[in-house]
C-alpha positions in Angstrom: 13.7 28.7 15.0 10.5 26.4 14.2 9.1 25.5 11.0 7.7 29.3 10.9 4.0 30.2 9.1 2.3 27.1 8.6 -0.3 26.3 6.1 -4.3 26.1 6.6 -4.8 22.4 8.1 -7.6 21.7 6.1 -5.7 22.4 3.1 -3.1 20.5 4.0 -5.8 17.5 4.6 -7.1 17.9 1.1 -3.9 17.7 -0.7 -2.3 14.8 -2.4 1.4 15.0 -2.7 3.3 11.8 -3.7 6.0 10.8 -0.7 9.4 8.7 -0.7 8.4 4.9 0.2 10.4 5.6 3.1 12.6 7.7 5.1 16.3 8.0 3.5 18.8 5.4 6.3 21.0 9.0 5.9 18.2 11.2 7.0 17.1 9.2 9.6 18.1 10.6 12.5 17.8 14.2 12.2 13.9 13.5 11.0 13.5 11.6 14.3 14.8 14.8 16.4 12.7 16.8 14.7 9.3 14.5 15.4 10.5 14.0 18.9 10.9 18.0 19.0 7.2 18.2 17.5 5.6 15.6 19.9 6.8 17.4 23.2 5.8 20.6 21.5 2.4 19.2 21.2 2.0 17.8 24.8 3.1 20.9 26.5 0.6 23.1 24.1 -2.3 24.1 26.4 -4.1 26.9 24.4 -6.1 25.5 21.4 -4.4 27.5 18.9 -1.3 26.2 20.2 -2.6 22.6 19.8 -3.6 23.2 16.8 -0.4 24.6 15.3 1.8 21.2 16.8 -0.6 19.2 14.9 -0.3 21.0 11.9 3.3 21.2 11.6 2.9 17.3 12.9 0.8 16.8 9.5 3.2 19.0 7.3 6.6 18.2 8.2 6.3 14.5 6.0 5.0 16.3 3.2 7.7 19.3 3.3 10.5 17.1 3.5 9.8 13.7 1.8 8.0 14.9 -1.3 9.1 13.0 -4.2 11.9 14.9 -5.6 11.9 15.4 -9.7 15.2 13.8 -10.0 18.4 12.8 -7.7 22.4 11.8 -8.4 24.8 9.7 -7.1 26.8 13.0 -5.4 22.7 14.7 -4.8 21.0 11.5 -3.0 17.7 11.5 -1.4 19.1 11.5 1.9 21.2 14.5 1.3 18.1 16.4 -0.3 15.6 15.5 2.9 18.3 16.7 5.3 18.5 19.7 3.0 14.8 20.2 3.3 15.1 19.4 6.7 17.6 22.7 7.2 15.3 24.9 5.8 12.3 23.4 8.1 14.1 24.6 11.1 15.3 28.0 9.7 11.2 28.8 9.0 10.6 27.7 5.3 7.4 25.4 5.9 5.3 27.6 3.8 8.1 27.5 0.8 8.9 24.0 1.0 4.7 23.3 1.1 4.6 24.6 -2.1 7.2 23.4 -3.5 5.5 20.2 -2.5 2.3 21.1 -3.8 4.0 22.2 -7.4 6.0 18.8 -7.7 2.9 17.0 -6.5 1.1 19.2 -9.9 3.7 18.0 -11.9 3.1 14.6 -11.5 -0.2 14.5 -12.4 0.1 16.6 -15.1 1.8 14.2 -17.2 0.3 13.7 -20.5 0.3 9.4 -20.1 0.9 7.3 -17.1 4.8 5.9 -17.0 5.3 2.5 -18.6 6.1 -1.0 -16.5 9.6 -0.3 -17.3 9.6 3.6 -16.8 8.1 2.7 -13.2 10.8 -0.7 -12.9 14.0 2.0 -14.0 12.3 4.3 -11.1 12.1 1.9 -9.0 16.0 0.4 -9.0 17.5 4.4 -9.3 15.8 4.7 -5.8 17.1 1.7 -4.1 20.8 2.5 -5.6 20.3 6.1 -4.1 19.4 4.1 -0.9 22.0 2.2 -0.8 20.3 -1.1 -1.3 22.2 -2.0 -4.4 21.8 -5.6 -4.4 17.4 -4.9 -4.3 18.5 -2.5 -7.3 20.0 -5.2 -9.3 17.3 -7.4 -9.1 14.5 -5.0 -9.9 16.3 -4.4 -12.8 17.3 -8.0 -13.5 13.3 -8.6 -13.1 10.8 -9.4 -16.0 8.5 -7.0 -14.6 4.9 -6.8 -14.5 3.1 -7.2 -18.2 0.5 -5.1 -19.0 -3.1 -6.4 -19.2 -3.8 -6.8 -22.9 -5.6 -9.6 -25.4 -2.6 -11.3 -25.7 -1.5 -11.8 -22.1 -4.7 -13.1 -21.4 -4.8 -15.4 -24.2 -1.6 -16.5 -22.6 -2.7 -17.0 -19.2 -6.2 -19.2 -20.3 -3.9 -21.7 -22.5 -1.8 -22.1 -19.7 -4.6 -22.4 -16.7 -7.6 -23.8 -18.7 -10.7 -23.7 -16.9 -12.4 -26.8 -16.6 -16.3 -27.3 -16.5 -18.0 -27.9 -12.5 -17.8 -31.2 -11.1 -21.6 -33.0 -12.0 -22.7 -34.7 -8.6 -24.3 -38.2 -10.2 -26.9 -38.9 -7.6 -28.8 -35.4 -8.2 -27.2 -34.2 -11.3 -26.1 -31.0 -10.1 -23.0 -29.1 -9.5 -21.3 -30.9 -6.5 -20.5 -27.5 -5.1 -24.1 -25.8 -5.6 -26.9 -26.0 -3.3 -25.9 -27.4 0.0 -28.9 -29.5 0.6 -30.3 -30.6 -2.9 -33.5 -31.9 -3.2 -33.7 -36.0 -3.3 -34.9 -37.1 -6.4 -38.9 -39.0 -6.5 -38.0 -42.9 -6.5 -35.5 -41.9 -2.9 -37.8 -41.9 0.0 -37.0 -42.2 3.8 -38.6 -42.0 7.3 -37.3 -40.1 10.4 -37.0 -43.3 12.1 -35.2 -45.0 9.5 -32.6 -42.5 9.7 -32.2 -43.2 13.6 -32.1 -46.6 13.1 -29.1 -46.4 10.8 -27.3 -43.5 12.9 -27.6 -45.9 16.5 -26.5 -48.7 13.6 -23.4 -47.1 13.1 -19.8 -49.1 15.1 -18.1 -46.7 17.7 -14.9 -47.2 16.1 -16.8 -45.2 12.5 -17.2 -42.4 14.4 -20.3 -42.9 16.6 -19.6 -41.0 19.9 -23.0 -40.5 21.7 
């Protein structure tokens, strides 16, 4: 049947909605079918309007089915819900599973404070067990996590990797990795021809190759 009445492109363009890191191993190849089915779609479109409706429904389909769900189980796993979604593509639901999208995506970022480190690291293992990847889940949770920047932590990291002062060239008294061609100091002259005469000086086996 299709994916039915399609949303305005541009909306669809101007729209943030939060997606799964990736595509559900389950899910896998029934989304594939469904991008093949869109591709030819689009090739054999001649009419603008139909062009334009293949690359629309190209645009939606990610966000219709791979929206971040609110929550999943062990007996409801993301694969199961994207091939759910999926269903209800190809029995005409694009508009109702857009806004679905579009509500969850408002949900989100209506959250009174951003999750903690270990809010986002409990996320992030219940994910990879609903994958499958249990081993990945284990050790996200076995992890000490990222620590949030405060005065402490960076206290912590400037006793542990003092920073020393620059490197003082002794010849001109300047940092060694400043200017790239200091100035010589008064009592430190030199001619041209002095400076051949020590370059034509020089052994072949220093260096000297001309």
């Amino acid at each position: 049947m299709g994916p039915g009445q399609l949303p305005p492109l541009e909306e669809l363009l101007t729209t943030r909605v939060p997606l799964l890191a990736h595509i559900p191993v389950f899910a896998r190849p029934r989304v594939r079918d469904e991008l093949v089915l869109l591709f030819r779609e689009l090739e054999a479109s001649t009419a603008d309007d139909d062009t334009h409706r293949a690359c629309t429904a190209l645009f939606l389909l990610p966000a219709c089915i791979l929206f971040t769900p609110d929550s999943a189980t062990k007996e409801d796993s993301l694969g199961k819900i994207v091939k759910r979604r999926l269903t209800r593509w190809q029995a005409g639901e694009a508009q109702a599973l857009w806004e679905e999208a579009c509500a969850a995506a408002r949900r989100r970022t209506g959250r009174s404070k951003p999750p903690t480190e270990g809010a986002r690291q409990l996320d992030r293992a219940r994910r990879q067990a609903q994958d499958g990847a249990y081993s990945k889940a284990v050790s996200t949770l076995l992890s000490d996590g990222v620590h949030e920047v405060t005065d402490e932590v960076q206290e912590a990291l400037i006793q542990k990797h003092p920073q020393e002062a620059p490197a003082r060239n002794p010849l001109f008294n300047k940092p060694a990795l400043g200017a790239a061609f200091p100035r010589a100091p008064a009592h430190v002259k030199f001619s041209v021809q002095e400076v051949r005469e020590a370059i034509e000086s020089t052994p072949p086996r220093l260096g000297r190759r001309w």
